[in-house]
SEDREN-112661 format. One record per residue (C-alpha): x, y, z. Coordinates in steps of 0.001 Angstrom, whole numbers, plus 524288, in hexadecimal, padded with zeros to 5 digits. Layout:
SEDREN-112661
XYZ ...
//
This chain:
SEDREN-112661
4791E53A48D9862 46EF353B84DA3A3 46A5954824D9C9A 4687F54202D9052 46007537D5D9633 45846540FED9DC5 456115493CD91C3 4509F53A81D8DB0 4474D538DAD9832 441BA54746D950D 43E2A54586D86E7 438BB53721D894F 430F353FEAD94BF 42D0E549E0D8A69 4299353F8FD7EDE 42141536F8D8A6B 41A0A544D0D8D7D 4171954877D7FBB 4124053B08D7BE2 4099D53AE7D865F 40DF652D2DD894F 4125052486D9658 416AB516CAD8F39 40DFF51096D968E 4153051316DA2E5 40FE951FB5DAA9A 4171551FABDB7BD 424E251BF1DB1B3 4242552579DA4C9 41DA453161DA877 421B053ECEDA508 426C0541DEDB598 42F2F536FFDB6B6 4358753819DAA2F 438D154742DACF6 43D34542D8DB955 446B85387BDB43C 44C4F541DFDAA14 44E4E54CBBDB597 45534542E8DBDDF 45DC953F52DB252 460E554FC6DB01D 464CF54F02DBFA1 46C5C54383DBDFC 474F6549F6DB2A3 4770D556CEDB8B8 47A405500CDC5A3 4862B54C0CDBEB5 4816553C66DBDB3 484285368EDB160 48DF2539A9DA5A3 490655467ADA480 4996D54E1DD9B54 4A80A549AAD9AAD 4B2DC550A3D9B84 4BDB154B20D9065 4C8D554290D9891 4C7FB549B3DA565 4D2C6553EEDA36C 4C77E55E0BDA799 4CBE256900D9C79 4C9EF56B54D8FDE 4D169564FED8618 4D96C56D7BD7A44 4DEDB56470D6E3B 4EA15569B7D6928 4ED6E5788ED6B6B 4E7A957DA1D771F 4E0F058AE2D7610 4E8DB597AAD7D8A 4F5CA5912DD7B7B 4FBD359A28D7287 
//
């Protein structure tokens, strides 16, 4: 999830830097801080914070429905 919302903060970075434009608002949505915020949000995910993937009910190993494979 943090990944997908850093990915966010990049292409609003990108669209801000090809429109040429601040909002009105230099110091709080310039091109630095929003790279920043969307490379803090990368470290975040790969830190482990935040909702990773899950693993089905916890039983750790794959799951076979029905006939297993190798039992002959």
């Amino acid at each position: 999830m943090l990944a997908l919302i850093a990915a966010g903060v990049f292409g609003f970075a990108l669209l801000l830097d090809l429109l040429n434009t601040d909002f009105g608002a230099p110091d709080l949505f310039n091109w630095n801080t929003l790279v920043l915020i969307g490379l803090f949000l990368l470290a975040l995910y790969l830190g482990g914070v935040g909702s990773g993937p899950r693993t089905g009910t916890g039983t750790g190993g794959r799951r076979y429905f029905g006939r297993r494979p190798g039992r002959g």
